[in-house]
C-alpha positions in Angstrom: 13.6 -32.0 49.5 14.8 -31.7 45.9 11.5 -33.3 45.0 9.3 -30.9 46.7 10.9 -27.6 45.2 9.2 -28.3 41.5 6.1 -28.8 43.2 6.3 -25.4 45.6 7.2 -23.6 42.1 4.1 -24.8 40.9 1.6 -24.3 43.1 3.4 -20.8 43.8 3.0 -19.7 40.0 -0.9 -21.3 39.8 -1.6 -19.2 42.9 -0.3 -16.3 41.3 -2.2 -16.5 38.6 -5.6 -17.2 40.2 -4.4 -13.7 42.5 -4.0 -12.2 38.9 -7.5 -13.2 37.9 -9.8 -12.5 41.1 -8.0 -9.1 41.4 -8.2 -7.9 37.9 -4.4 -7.4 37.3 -2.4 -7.7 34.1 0.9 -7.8 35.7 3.3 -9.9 38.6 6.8 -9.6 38.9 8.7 -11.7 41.3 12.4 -10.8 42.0 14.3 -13.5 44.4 17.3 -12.4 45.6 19.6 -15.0 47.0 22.2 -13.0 47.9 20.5 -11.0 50.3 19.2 -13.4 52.8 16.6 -15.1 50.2 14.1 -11.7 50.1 12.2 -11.6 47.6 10.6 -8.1 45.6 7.0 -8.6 44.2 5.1 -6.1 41.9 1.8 -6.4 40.7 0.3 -4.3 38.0 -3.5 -3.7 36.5 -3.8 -1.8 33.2 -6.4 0.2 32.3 -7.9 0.2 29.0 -8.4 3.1 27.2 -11.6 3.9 25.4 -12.0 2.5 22.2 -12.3 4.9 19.3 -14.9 4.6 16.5 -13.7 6.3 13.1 -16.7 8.3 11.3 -17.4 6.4 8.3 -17.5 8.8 5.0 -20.8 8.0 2.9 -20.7 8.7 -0.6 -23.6 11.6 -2.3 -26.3 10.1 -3.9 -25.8 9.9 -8.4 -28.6 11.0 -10.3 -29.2 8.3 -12.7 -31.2 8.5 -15.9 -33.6 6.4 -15.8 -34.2 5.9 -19.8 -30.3 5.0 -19.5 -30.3 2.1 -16.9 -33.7 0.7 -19.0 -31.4 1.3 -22.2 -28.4 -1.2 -21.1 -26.3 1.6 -20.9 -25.3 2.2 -17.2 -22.7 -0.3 -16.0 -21.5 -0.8 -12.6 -17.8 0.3 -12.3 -15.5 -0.2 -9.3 -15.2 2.4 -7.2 -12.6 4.8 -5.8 -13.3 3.3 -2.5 -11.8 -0.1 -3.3 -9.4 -2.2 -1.3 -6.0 -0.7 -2.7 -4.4 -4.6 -1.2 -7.4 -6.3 -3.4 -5.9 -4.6 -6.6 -4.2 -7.0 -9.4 -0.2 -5.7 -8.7 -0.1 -4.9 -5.2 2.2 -5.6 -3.1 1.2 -5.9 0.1 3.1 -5.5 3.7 4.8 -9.7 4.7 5.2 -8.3 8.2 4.4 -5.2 11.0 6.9 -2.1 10.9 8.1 0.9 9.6 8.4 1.5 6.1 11.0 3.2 4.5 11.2 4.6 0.9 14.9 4.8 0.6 18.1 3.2 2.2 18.6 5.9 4.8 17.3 9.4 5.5 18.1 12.2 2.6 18.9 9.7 0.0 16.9 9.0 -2.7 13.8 6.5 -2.8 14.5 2.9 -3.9 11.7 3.4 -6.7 8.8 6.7 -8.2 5.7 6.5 -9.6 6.5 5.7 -13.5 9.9 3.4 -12.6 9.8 0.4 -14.4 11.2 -2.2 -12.3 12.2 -5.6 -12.8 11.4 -8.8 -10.6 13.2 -8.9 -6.8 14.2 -5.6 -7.0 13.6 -3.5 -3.6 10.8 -1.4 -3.3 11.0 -0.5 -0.1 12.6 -1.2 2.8 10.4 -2.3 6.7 12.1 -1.9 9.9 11.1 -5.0 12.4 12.5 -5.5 15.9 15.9 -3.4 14.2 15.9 -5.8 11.5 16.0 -3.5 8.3 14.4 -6.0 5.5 14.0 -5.5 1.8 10.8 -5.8 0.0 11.4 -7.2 -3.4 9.2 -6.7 -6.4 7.2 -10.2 -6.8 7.0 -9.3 -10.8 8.4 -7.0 -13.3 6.3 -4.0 -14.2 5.7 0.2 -13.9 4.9 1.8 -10.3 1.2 2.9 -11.0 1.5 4.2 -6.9 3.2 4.2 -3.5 0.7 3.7 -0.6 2.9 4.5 1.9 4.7 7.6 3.2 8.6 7.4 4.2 8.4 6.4 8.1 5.0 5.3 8.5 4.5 2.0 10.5 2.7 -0.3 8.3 0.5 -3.9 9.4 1.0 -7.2 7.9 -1.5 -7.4 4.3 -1.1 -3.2 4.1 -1.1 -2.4 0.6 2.5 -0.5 0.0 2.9 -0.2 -4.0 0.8 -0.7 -7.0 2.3 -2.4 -9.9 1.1 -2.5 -13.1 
């Protein structure tokens, strides 16, 4: 009988999950309760997904360009405001997902400003993971050029946080 118990387990968990996919449900729970004459609590679940939302995307105004100008050479392409802040040469970018902190704990002051020099390793910024309060060192000595992040905001993995010049 010890063999057969495995098996049972098995084909109870594969019929669980075929009863997950022909119903549409995101969620079983089984509770056994051996103390109480073997009974066992079940709980199934189905999740509804909300809508997705579509951000408006901002287009820029048209420039008037002189046309003698762009003949003349002297119209160059520049980057523009728009650009990836995490593409920038000196930014340090989010290692993980959480909330970022500026400083150490609320009402003190930030680690670093705009205009600190700082030197390499030290913290930036603190980001809050799974209660796990980690440091985000400086990967190279140099001057805040900007902070990309407010105090408390939750932040993704590859979010640009600081600019370093």
């Amino acid at each position: 009988m010890g063999d057969k118990k495995p098996n049972t387990d098995v084909e109870f968990i594969t019929a669980l999950a075929e009863l997950l996919r022909a119903n549409d449900l995101t969620e079983i729970e089984v509770m056994r309760e051996f103390a109480k004459d073997d009974m066992m609590n079940v709980r199934v679940a189905r999740q509804i997904q909300a809508p997705t939302v579509v951000a408006a995307t901002q287009v820029a105004a048209p420039v008037a360009v002189d046309p003698v100008a762009v003949a003349a050479g002297a119209v160059t392409p520049s980057a523009s405001n728009n650009d990836d802040p995490a593409q920038l040469a000196g930014a340090v970018n989010s290692p993980m997902v959480g909330t970022a902190y500026l400083s150490a704990e609320p009402g003190t002051s930030a680690f670093v400003k705009v205009g600190d020099a700082v030197k390499k390793g030290q913290t930036l910024l603190i980001i809050e993971a799974m209660k796990t309060m980690n440091q985000i060192p400086a990967p190279k000595s140099g001057k805040v050029a900007r902070i990309l992040v407010d105090d408390g905001a939750p932040v993704e993995f590859g979010d640009p946080l600081i600019i370093l010049e």
